[in-house]
Backbone as ProteinMPNN parsed JSONL, in Angstrom:
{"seq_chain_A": "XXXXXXXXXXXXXXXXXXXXXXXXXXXXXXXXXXXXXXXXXXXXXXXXXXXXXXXXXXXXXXXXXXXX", "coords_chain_A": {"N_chain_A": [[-15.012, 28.17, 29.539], [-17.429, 29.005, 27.572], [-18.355, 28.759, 23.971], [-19.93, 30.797, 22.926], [-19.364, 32.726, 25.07], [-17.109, 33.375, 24.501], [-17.116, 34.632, 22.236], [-18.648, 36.921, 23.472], [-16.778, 37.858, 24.944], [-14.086, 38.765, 23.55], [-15.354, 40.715, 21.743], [-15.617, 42.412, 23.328], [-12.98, 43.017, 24.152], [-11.552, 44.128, 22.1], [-8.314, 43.466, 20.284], [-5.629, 45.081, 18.343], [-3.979, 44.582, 15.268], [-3.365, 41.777, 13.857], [-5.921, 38.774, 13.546], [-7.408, 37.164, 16.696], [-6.55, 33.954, 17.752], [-8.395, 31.134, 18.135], [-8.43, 28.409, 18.705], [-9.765, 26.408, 17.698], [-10.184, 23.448, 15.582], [-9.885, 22.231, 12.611], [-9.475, 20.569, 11.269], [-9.054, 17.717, 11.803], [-7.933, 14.992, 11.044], [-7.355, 12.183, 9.378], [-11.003, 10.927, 8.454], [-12.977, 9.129, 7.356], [-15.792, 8.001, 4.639], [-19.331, 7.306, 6.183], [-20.492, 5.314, 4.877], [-18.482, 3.972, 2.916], [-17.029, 2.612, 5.369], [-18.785, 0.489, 5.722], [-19.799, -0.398, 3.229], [-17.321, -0.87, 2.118], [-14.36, -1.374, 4.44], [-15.613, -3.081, 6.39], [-16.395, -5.284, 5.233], [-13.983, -5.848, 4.622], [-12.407, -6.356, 7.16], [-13.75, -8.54, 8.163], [-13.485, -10.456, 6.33], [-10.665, -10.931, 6.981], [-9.915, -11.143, 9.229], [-11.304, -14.048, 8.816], [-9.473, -15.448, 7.614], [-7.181, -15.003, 9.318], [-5.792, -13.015, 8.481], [-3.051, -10.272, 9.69], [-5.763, -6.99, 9.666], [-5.094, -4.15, 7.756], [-4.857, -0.495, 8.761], [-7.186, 1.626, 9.087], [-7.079, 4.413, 7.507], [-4.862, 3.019, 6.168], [-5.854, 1.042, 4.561], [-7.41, 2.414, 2.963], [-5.976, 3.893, 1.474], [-4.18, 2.551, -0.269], [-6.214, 1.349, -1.306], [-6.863, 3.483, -3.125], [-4.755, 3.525, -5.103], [-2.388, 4.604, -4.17]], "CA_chain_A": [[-15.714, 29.246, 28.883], [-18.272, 28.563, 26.31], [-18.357, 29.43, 22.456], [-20.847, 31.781, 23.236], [-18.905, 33.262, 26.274], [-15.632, 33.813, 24.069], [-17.0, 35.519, 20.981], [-18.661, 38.464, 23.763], [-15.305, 38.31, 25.476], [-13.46, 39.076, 22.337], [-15.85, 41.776, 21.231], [-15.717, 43.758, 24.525], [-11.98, 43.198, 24.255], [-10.598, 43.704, 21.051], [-7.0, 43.731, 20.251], [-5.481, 45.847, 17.305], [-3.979, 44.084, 14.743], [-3.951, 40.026, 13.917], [-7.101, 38.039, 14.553], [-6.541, 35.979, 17.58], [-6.284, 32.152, 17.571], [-8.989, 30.376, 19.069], [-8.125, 26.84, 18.895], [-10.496, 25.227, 16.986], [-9.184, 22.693, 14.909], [-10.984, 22.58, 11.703], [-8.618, 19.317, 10.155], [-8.716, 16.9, 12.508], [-7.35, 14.041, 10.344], [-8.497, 11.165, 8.459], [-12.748, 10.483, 8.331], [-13.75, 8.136, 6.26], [-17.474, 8.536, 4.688], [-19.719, 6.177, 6.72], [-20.671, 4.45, 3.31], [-17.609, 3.387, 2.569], [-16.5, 2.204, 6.053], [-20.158, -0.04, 6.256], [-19.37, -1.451, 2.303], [-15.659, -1.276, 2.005], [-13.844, -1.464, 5.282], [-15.775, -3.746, 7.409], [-16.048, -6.138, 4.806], [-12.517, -6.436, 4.872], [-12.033, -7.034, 8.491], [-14.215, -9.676, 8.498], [-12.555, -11.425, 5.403], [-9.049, -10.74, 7.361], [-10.326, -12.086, 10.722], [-11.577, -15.584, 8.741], [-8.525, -15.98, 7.18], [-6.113, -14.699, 10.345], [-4.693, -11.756, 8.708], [-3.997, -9.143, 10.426], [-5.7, -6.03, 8.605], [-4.8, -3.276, 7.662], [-5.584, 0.506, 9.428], [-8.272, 2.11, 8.197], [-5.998, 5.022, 6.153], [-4.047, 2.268, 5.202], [-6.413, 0.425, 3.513], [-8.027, 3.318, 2.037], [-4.829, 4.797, 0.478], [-4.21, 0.931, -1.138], [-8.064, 1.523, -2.662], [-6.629, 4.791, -4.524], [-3.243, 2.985, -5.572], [-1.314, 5.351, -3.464]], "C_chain_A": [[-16.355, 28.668, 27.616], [-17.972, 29.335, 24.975], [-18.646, 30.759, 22.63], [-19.625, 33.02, 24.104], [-17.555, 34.23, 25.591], [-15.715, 34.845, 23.176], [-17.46, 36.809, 22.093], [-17.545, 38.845, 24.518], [-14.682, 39.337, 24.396], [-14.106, 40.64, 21.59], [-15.887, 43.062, 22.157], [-13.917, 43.878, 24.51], [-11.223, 42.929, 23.316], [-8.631, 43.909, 21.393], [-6.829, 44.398, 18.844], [-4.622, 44.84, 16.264], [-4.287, 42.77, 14.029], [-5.158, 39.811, 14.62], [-6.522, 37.336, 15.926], [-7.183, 34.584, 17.231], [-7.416, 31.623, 18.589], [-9.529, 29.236, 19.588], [-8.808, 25.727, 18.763], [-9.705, 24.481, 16.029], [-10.033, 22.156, 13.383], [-10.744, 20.968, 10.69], [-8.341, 18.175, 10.837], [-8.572, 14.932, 12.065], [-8.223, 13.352, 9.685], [-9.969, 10.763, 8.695], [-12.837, 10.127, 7.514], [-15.166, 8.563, 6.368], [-18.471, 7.032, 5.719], [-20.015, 4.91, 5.833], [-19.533, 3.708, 3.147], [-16.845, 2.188, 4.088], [-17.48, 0.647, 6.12], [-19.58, -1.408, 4.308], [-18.256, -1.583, 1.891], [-14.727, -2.172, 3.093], [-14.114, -2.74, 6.446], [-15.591, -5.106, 6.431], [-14.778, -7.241, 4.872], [-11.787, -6.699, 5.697], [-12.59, -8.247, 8.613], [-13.273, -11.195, 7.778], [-11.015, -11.597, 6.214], [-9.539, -11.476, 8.802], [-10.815, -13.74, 10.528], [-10.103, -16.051, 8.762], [-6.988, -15.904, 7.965], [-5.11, -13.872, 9.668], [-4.648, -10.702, 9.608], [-3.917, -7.87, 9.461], [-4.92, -4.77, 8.861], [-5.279, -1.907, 8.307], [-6.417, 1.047, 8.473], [-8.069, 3.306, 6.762], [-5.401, 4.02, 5.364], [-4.561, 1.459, 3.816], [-7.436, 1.118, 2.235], [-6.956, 3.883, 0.841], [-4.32, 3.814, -0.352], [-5.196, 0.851, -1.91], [-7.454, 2.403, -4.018], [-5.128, 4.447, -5.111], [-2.333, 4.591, -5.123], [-0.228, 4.887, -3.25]], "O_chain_A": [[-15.773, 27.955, 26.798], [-17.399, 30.424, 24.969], [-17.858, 31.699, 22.525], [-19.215, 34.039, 23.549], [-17.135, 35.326, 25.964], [-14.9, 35.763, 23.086], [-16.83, 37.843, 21.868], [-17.315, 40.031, 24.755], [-14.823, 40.558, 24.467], [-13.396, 41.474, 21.028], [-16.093, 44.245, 21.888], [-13.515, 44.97, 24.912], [-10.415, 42.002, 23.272], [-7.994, 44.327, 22.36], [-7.812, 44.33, 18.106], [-4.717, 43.781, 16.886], [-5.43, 42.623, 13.595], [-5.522, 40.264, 15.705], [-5.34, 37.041, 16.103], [-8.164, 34.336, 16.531], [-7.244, 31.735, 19.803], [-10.44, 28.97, 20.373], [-8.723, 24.61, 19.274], [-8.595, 24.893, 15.693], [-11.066, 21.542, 13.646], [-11.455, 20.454, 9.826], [-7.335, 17.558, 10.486], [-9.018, 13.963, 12.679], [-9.396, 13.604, 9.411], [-9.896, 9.86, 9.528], [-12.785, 10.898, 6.556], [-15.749, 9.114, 7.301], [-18.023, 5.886, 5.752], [-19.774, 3.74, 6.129], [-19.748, 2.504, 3.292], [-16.255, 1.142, 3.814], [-16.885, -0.332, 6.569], [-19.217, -2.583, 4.257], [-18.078, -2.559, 1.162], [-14.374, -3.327, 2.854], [-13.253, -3.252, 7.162], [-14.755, -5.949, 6.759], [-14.58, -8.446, 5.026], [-10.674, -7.181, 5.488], [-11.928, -9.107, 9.194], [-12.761, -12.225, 8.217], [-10.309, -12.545, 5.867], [-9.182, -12.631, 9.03], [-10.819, -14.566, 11.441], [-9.592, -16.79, 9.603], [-5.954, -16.437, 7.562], [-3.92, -13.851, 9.98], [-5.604, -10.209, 10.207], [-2.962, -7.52, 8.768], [-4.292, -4.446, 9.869], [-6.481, -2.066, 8.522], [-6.333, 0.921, 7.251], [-8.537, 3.262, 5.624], [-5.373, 4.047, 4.133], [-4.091, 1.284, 2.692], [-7.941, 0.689, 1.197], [-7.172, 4.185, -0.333], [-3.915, 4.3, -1.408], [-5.168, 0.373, -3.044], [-7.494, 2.21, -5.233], [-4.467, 5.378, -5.57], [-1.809, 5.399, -5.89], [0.623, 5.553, -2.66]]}, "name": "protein", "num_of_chains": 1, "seq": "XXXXXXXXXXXXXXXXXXXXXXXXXXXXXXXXXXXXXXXXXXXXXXXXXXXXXXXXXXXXXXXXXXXX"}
């Protein structure tokens, strides 16, 4: 069922109290800005791939930027 399809569902068939839930997910975790992934992040794979570390995940190395 489409977006579309659900909201005239929903309107031909309300329910009485609570909204209902309709399972969008609005927080779907960590995104980095592309900016930062292009002059932060890649940088630092490359430097970690000369030197045979292995890096860090991409949260990880972000939350190490903000002294987390």
């Amino acid at each position: 069922m489409s977006y579309k399809q659900m909201m005239h569902w929903h309107r031909k068939h309300p329910r009485g109290g609570k909204p209902q839930y309709m399972g969008f997910d609005s927080c779907n975790g960590f995104t980095p800005a592309h900016s930062w992934l292009v002059e932060d992040y890649q940088p630092y794979l490359e430097k970690c791939k000369v030197e045979g570390i292995v890096p860090l995940s991409c949260k990880e190395y972000y939350d190490s930027q903000l002294g987390r």
